[in-house]
C-alpha positions in Angstrom: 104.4 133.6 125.1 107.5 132.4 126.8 108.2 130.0 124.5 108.9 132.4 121.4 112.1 133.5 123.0 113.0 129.6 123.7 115.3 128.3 121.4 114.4 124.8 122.8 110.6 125.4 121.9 111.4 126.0 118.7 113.6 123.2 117.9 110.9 120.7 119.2 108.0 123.1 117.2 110.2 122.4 113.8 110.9 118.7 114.5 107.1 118.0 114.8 106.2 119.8 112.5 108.7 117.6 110.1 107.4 114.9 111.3 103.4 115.3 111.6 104.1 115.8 107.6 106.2 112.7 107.5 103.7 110.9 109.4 101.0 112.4 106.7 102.3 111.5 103.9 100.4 107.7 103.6 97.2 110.0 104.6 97.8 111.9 101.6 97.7 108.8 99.2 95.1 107.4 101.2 93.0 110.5 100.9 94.3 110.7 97.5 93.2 107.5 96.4 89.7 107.4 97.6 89.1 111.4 96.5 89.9 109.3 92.6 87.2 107.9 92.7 84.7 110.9 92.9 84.0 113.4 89.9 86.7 115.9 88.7 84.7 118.3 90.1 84.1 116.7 93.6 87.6 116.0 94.0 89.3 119.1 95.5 86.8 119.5 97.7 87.0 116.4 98.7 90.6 116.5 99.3 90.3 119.2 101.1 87.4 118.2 103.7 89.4 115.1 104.0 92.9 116.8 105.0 91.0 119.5 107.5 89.0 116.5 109.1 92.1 114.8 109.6 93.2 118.6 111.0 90.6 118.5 112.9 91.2 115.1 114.7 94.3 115.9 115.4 93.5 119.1 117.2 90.6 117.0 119.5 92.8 114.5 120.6 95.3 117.0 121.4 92.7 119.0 123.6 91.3 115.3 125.2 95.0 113.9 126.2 94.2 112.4 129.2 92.0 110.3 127.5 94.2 109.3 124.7 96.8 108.7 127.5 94.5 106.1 129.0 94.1 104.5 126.2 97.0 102.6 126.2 96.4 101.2 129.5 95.4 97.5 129.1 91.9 96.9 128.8 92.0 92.8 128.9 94.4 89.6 128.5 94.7 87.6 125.1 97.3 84.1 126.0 99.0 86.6 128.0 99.3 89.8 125.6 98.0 92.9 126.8 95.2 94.7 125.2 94.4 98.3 125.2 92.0 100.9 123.4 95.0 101.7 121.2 95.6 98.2 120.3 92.0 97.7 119.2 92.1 101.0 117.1 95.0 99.9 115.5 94.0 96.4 114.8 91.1 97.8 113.2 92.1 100.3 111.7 94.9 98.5 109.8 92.4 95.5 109.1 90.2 98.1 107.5 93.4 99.9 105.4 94.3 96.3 104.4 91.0 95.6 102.9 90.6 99.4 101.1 93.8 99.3 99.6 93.5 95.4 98.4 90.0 96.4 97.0 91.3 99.6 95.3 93.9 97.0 93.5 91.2 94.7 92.9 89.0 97.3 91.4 92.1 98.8 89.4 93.1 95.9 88.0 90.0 93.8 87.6 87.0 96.6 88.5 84.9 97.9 85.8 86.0 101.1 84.0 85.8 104.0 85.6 85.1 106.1 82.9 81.6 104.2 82.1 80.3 104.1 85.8 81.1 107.6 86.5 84.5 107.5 88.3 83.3 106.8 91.7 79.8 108.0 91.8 78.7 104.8 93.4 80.6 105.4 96.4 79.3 109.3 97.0 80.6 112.3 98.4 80.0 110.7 102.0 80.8 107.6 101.5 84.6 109.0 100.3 84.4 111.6 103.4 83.4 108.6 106.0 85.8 106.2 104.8 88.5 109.0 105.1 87.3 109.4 108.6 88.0 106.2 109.5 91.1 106.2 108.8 92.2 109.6 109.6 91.0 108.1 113.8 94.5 105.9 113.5 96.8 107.8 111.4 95.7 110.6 114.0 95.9 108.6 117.0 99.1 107.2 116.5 100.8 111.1 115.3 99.3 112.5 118.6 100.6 109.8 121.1 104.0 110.5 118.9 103.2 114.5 119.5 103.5 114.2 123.1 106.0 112.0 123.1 107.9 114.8 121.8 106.3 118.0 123.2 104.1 118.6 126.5 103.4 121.9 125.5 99.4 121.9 123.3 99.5 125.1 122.1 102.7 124.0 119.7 101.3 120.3 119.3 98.5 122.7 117.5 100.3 125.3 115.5 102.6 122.2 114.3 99.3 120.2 113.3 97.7 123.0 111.5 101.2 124.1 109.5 101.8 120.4 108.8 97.9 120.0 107.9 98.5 123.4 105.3 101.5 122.3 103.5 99.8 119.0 103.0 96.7 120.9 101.3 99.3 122.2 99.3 100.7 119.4 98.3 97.7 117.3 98.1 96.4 117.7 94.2 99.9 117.8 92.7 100.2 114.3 94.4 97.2 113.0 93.4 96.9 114.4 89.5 100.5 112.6 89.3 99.2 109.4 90.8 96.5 109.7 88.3 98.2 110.1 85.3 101.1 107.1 86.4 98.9 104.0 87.2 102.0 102.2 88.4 102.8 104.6 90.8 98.7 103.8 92.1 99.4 100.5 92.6 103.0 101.3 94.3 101.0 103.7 96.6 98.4 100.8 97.0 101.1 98.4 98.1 102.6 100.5 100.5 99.3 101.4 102.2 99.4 97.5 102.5 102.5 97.6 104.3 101.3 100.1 106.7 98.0 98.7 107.1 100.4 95.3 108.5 102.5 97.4 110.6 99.8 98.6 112.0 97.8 95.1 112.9 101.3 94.4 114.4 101.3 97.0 116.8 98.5 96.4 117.8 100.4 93.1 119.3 103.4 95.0 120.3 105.4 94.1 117.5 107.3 97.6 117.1 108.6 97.7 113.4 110.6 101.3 112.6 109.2 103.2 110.1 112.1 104.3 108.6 113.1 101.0 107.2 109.2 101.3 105.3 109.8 105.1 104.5 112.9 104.3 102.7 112.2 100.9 101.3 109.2 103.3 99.5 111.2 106.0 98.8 113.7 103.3 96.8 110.6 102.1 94.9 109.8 105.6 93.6 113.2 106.5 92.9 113.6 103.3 90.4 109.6 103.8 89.4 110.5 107.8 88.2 113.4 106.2 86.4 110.8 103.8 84.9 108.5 106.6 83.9 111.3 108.4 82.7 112.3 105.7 80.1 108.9 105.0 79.2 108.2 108.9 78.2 112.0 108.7 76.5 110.9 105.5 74.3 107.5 106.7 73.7 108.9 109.9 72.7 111.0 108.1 69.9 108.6 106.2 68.5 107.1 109.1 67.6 109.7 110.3 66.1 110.4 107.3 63.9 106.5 107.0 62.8 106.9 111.0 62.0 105.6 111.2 58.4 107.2 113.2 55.7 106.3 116.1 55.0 105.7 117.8 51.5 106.7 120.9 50.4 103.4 123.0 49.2 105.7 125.6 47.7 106.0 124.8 43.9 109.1 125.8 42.0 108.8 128.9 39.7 
């Protein structure tokens, strides 16, 4: 218990804690996204056994660090580049976010309605909770090896995971009832999922891109999309105003 009294400790325990919710915050549309596609009634639980498996991955990779340490030790040569078990579980997983998210466009754009095949129903319960499994493997793996970069100490790596993990649930069906009701801002989320899937495939060759430059390039495209939104809701909203019929009077003089 040493490390309540540790200024330090807490410094580093608020930091990741910022930033294993940073980190989340393409898991969130991700998880977002695919939980769409089920029934309204399937959805918060689905959002929620999708945010507490990725908890839960988290937490097991924590408790198995030496293994995830070894994973970035090369396994073989390709013309010279080093490969390791992280490279290959980032080269697949991105490969994997690329296709979701360019069959989620696809689908959107071109894919039968959801309201006559049943929002999602095809895909099941399952289905949604696998595919979210997936991909919660290499947004976790990738968060951890960050973790420890950060802190050596588990017992904080954890409490940061789980506080991050909560605020996320939180978060999570405000995020994705807005996403819903702005299909733009589904196909920005989409497109940035596509970006991430790419920086992920180039990791996985050592080509280190920072984040931040992605983080704010998105954070741009929602500011000028919410201004978008906004004008569309302010033109919409005068239109109605100009089609406004007239109204009689159903008092009669005396």
């Amino acid at each position: 218990m040493e490390w309540l009294s540790s200024p330090e400790l807490w410094v580093a325990f608020l930091t990741l804690t910022a930033l294993e919710i940073v980190l989340g915050i393409d898991n969130i549309i991700f998880i977002s996204i695919l939980v769409s596609r089920l029934p309204k009634h399937q959805q918060a639980r689905g959002r929620f056994f999708g945010l507490a498996l990725a908890m839960g991955t988290r937490i097991l990779l924590l408790l198995s660090i030496s293994w995830v340490m070894r994973l970035t030790t090369d396994l073989f040569h390709v013309f010279g580049q080093g490969i390791s078990g992280r490279d290959l579980i980032l080269f697949f997983g991105g490969m994997f976010l690329l296709f979701k998210s360019t069959a989620e466009i696809y689908h959107g754009l071109e894919g039968e309605d959801e309201s006559q095949n049943g929002g999602g129903k095809a895909y099941g319960f399952m289905g949604i909770i696998i595919q979210i499994a997936i991909i919660d493997i290499v947004f976790s793996l990738d968060s951890v090896i960050t973790a420890v970069g950060l802190v050596n100490h588990v017992p904080i790596m954890v409490a940061a995971i789980v506080i991050s993990v909560f605020v996320m649930m939180l978060s999570a069906g405000t995020i994705s009832n807005f996403i819903d009701k702005h299909p733009s801002l589904k196909i920005l989320a989409l497109s940035f999922l596509i970006v991430v899937g790419t920086l992920l495939v180039a990791e996985a060759f050592d080509v280190h891109v920072p984040k931040g430059y992605v983080y704010f390039a998105m954070a741009f495209s929602l500011a000028v999309e919410a201004v978008n939104i906004r004008m569309r809701i302010a033109r919409a909203r005068a239109k109605e105003e100009e089609l406004d019929p007239v109204k009689l009077r159903k008092d009669f003089p005396d």
